[in-house]
N, C-alpha and C positions, 0 to 999 in steps of 0.2 A: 453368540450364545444368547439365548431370549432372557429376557431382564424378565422377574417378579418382583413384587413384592416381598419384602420378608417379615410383614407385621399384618395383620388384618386388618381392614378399615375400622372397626372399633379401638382396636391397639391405639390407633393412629388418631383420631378422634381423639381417644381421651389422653392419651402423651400432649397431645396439642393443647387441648383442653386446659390440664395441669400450669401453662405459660401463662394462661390468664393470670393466675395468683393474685395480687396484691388489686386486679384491676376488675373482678369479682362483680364489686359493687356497681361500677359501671355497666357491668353487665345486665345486672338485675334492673337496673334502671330502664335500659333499653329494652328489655323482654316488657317487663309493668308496662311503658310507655306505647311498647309495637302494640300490645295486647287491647289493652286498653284503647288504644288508636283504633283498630281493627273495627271494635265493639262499635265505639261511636260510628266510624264509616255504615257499620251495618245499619247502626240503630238511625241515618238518614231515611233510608230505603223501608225500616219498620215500622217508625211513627210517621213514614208516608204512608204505608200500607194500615194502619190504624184509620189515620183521616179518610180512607178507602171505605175503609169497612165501618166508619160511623157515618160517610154520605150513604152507604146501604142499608144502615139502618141498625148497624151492631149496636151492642148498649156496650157503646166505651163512654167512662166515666171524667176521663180528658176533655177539657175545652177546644176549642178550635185552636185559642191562643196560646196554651199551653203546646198541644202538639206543633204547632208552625214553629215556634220558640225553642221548643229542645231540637228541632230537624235543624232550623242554623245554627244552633249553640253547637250539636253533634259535630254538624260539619266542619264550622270553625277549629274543632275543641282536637275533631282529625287531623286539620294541616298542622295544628303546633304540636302535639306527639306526635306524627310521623316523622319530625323535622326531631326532636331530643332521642327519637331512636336512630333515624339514621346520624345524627350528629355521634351519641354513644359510641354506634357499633365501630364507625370510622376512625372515631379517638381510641378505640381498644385496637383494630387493627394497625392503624401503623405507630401506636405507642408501639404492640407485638412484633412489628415488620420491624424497627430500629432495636429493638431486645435482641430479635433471632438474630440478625447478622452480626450485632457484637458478641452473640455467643458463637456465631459461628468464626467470624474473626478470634477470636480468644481459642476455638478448636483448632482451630490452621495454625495458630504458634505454638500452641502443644504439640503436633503432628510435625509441624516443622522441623528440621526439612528431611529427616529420614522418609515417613510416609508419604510425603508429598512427591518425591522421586517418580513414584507410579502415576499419579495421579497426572490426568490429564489440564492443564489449564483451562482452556477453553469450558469445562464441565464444570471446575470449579465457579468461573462467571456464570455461567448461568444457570447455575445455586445459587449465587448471593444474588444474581437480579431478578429471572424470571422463575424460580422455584420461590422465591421469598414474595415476587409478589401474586403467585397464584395464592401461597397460602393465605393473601389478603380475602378471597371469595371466602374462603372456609368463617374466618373471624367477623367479619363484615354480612355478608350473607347465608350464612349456615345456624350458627348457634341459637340467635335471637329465633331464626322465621321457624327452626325446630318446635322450642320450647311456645312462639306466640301461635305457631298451631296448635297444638298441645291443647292448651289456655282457652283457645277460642273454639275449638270444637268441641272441651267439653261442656261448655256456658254455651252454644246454642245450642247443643241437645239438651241440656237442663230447662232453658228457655221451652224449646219449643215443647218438650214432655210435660212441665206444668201448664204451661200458657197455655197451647195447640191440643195436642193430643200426641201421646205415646207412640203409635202407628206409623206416627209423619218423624216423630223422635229415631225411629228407629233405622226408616230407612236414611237418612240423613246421616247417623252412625256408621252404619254400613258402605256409606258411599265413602266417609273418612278415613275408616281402617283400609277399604279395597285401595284407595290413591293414594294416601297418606302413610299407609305401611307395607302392605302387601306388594303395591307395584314396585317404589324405591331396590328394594333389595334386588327384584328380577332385572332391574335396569341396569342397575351398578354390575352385577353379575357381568351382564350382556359384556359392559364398557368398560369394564377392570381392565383386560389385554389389552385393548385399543391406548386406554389411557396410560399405560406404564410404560406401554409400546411406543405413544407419541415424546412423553417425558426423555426417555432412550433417546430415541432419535434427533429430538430437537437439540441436547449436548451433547450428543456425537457429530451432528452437522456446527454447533457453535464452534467446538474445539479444531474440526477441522475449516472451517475458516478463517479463524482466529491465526493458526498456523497457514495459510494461506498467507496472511496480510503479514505477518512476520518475515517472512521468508519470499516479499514477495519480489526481494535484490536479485536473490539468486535462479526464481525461477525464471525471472526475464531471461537474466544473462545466459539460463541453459536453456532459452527458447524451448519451453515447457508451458507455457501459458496457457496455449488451445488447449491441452490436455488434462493442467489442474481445471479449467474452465469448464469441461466435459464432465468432471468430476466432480467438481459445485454443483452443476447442473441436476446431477443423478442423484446427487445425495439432496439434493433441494428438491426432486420429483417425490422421493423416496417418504421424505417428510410431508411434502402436499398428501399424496395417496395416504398418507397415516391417517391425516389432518379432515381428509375428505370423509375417512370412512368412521371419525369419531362424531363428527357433524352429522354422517345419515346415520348414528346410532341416535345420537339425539333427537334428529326431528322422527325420528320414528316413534321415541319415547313417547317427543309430546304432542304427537298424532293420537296415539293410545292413550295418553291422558285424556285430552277432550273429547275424546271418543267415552270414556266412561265417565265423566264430568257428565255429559249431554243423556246418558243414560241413566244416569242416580237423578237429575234434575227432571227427566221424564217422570220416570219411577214416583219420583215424588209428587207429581201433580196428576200422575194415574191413582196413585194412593188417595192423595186429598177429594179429585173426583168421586172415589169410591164412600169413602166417610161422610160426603156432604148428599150423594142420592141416597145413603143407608140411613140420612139426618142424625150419625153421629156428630156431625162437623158443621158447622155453620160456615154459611158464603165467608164472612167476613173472617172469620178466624182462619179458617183455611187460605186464604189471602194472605194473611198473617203468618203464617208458618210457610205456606208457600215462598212467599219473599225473602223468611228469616234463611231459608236453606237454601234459595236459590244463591243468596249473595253473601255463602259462607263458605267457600267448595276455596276462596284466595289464599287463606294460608297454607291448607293439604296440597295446592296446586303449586306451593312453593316447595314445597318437600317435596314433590312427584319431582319437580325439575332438575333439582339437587344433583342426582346421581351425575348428570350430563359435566358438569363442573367438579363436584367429586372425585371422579377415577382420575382424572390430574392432578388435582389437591394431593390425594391418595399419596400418589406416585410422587411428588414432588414434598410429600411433609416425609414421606420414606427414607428420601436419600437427605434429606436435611437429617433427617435422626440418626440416621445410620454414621453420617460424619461426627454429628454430636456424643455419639455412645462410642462413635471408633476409640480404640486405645492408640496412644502412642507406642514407638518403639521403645521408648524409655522413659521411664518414670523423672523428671526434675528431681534434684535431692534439695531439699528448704531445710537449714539451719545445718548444712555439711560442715567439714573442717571446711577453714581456711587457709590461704598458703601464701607466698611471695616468691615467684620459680625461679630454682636457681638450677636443677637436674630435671631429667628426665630420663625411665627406666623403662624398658617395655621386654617383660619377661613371658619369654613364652606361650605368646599370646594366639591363640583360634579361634576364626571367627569366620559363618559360614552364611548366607543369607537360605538357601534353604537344604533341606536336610540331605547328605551327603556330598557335597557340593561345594567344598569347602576353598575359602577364599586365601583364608590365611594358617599358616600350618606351626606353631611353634618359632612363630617371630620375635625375636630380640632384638635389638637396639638398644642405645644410651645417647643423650646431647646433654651438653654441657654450657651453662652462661657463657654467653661468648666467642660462641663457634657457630659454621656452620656444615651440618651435614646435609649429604646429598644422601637421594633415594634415588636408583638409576632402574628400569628394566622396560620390557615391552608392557604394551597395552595392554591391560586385562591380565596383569600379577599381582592385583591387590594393595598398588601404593596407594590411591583415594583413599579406597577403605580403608586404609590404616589411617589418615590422616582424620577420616571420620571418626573413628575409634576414639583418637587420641582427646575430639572435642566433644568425647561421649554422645555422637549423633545416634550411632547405633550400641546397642549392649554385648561386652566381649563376650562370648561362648565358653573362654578358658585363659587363664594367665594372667599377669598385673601389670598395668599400666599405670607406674608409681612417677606421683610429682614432690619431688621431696622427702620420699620415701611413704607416700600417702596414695592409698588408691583413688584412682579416676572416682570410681563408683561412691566414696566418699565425701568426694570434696562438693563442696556446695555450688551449683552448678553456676550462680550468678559470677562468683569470684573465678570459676575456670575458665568462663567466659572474658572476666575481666584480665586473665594473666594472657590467655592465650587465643588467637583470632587466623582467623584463615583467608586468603588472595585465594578463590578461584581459578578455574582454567578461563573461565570470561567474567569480567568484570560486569554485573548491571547497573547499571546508571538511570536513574530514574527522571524521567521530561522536568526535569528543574536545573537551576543555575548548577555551576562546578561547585559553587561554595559550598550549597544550598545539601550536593551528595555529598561533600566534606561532614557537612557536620552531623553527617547521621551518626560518627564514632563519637563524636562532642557537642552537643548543642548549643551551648556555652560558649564554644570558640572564637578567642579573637582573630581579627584578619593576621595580624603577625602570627599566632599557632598557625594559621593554615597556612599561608606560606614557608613559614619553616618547614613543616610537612612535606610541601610539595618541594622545595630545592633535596629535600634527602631521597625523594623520589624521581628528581633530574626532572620533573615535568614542570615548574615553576615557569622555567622563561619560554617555554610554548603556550601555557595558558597567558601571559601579557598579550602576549601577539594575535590574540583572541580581542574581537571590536569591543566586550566589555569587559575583558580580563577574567575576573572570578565569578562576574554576574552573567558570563553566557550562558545561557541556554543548552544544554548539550541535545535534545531533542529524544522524539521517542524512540526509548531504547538506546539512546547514548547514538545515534545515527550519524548524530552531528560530527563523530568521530573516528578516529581510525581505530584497530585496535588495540594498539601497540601505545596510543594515550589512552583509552581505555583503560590498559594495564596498569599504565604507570600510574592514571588517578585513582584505583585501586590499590595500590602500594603505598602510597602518600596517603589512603584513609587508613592503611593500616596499621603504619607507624606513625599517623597521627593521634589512633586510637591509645598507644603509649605500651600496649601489652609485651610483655618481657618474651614469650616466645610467638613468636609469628609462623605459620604454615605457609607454605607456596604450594600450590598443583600446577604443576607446567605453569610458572608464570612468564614462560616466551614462548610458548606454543603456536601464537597467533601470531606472530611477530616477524618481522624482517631480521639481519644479523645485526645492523646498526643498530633498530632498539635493543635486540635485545643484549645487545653493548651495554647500553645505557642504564637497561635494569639492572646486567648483572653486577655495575659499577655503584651504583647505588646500594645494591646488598650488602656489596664487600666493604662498604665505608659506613655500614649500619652492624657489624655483628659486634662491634666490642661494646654496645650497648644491649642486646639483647640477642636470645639464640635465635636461628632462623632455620627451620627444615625443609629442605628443597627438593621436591620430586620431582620427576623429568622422566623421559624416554631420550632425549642428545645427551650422549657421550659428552658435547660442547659444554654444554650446561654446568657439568659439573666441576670445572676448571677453579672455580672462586669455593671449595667446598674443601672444609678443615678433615672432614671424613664421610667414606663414601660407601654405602650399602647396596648392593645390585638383588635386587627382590627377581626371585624367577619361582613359579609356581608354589606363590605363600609363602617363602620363605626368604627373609633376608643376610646374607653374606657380608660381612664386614672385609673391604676390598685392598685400600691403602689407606695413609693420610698425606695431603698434602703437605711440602713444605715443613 
């Protein structure tokens, strides 16, 4: 499906815009500074063109030594504003580049992890690397060179209509609006598609690389490699051709820019010809206005180029907003009841993700401190989502999910978080030491809490047998491991974390029958401390389980009890 836009590049300009806030003043700085810079550059080349027209014989009333004095002072007076504008714009853009990603960071833990579901990884990198640092061109080169065009083309048409003559003011005008406004918009127009088109591409080819390198165990092993490699390839041509054909939009631009640069500069010195044989214009003053216009066309010619940059920018501040304005599936509850779990109710509960389609149909259940029930059925009956439900990832459709006789929807979500935590079907372990993923439940923790953790999760005297024990390494993506300690150092952060009910989703799924002995040995010696809800598809599984629910099409049956 072809990606657009869903804001207009003004929307998106000034959304962006609005991020400056507090940093305003820098801005203004850097504009004063570009502008003012500018001016002096020019005024080199003006009070050269003075000293022109007083060896000709103008009655300028300048000294020799005056005008030699202000042409270096100018030019001097240029390197150090141009050096406090670009120093400005630079400090506004990536003071703004480390703003947006912690606000984009801060929207990915809202969106977490319901909405994230969909969402492709790889797209999401590069939003936070190479969408965050295109918007660097907009901040840095966009805002200032707008407004010190602006600035500067309307001071040398002021200039040259008192100084020069009106005539020569006018066409000089005219050359400003035709590159500086009129062309920009037909440019961007051209490059919109290109640009939104490239944006697409470039994170749909990240995401499937990225998934490449992930995966890239299993593609060996199914001697696939030639084939995902044929597929790199394609999707890597697919982005060249994008990439190629936003670069001939560009140089086409600024073919057609110089192309009417070199025409308004003609113009102009057709003009001045014209006023100096009609003796409205003198050699020297025409000289003068000649030179002021020739070497003023650098700011409009930065705004002609803009668009080329632009329709990326565009594209790329788009889906940064679009993340930022996304809603969550559910709203955080701040200042909910609070509780200490001792039951758990789940009446009647439906919940569909889209309409008709319903996942969960009038599901009941109850767990009790100190038991454990099982959730048994095939694939695709709705035990996750219930287990999401329970940790209000997503919002129920119908029924009450009572903790202590307290609705889910109530309770303050920091403290639901705090009673209750959930073991995955895979464990992620993050390229840091074992300890280092322990303590993401407790930061705080001594070495003694983490090993106790781990002997109740049976994985303790394997991580010894590790060359640094707790300070391994587990590598990227937990590689380092099998997944069956994967599991279990995921169950040791979870009953490290201390929460009274703990979720499991298939937590031996991955697993051989000896570990997963070994986890279920460890549950059973963990439930008269806290309740444990265990979901599964093995019949096996459910053997250590005080009572047993068999979920088939949304609905859960209450089975036996053991024991």
């Amino acid at each position: 499906m072809k990606e657009k836009l869903r804001r207009s590049g003004l929307k998106i300009m000034a959304s962006l815009i609005v991020l400056v806030g507090s940093l305003a003043y820098v801005m203004l700085v850097a504009v004063l500074g570009g502008s003012v810079g500018f001016v002096a550059a020019m005024g080199v080349t003006v009070f050269g063109a003075f000293g022109i027209a007083k060896a000709l014989g103008e009655a300028v009333s300048m000294s020799w030594g005056l005008i030699i004095g202000l042409t270096v002072g100018l030019g001097a007076l240029r390197g150090v504003l141009r050096y406090v504008e670009q120093y400005c714009n630079h400090y506004i853009a990536f003071r703004l580049l480390a703003v947006l990603r912690d606000k984009i960071f801060g929207a990915l833990r809202v969106l977490c992890p319901a909405k994230l579901e969909t969402k492709k990884k790889g797209g999401i990198i590069a939003m936070i690397t190479s969408d965050i640092e295109t918007l660097e061109v907009f901040y840095a080169h966009t805002i200032s060179p707008v407004c010190i065009a602006v600035i500067v083309s309307l001071a040398v048409f002021l200039f040259v209509g008192f100084v020069v003559g009106w005539y020569l003011a006018l066409v000089a005008l005219l050359g400003y609006l035709t590159i500086g406004v009129i062309l920009p918009p037909v440019y961007s127009s051209r490059m919109k598609a290109g640009g939104v088109k490239y944006r697409a591409q470039f994170s749909s080819f990240n995401a499937y690389f990225l998934d490449s390198i992930k995966g890239v165990k299993d593609i060996v092993l199914n001697n696939a490699g030639k084939e995902r490699e044929r597929e790199v390839d394609r999707r890597s041509q697919e982005l060249l051709d994008v990439t190629k054909g936003v670069k001939h939009q560009i140089a086409r631009s600024s073919a057609f820019t110089e192309m009417f640069v070199s025409i308004f500069t003609i113009a102009a010195l057709a003009v001045g010809i014209v006023l100096v044989l009609n003796d409205l214009l003198s050699i020297g003053a025409m000289i003068v206005g000649i030179v002021t216009v020739f070497g003023s066309f650098g700011p409009v010619l930065a705004i002609s180029a803009l668009p080329g940059n632009l329709t990326q920018t565009f594209a790329s501040g788009d889906r940064v907003l679009n993340l930022l304005e996304e809603k969550p599936a559910v709203t955080p509850v701040k200042n909910g009841k609070k509780i200490v779990y001792d039951h758990l109710n789940v009446e009647h509960v439906g919940f569909s993700y889209e309409e008709n389609a319903p996942v969960l149909q009038d599901a009941c259940m109850h767990a009790e401190k100190g038991e454990i029930v099982g959730i048994v059925g095939a694939s695709g009956c709705g035990k996750s989502t219930l287990l999401k439900l329970l940790l209000r990832f997503w919002e129920k459709k119908e029924g009450a999910i009572l903790y202590n006789g307290v609705d889910v929807d109530d309770v303050d979500s920091d403290n639901l978080l705090d009673n209750v935590t959930m073991v995955s079907q895979s464990t992620y372990l993050f390229d840091e030491s074992i300890a280092d993923n322990l303590r993401i439940a407790k930061p705080d923790a001594t070495q003694e809490e983490l090993e106790t953790a781990c002997r109740m999760a049976s994985v303790h005297d394997f991580i010894m047998t590790l060359p640094e024990g707790y300070e391994t390494r587990v590598g990227a993506m937990g590689d380092n491991l099998s997944a069956g300690e994967k599991q279990r150092i995921g169950l040791a952060r979870a009953f490290f974390k201390g929460s009274e009910l703990i979720l499991l989703d298939e937590p031996t799924s991955n697993v051989d029958s000896i570990n997963e002995g070994i986890i279920l040995r460890s549950l059973a010696e963990q439930k008269k401390k806290r309740s444990i809800i265990l979901v599964s598809h093995r019949e096996s599984t459910m053997a250590i389980a005080d009572r047993i629910y068999h979920a088939e099409k949304g609905r859960l049956t209450e089975e036996h009890a053991n024991g």
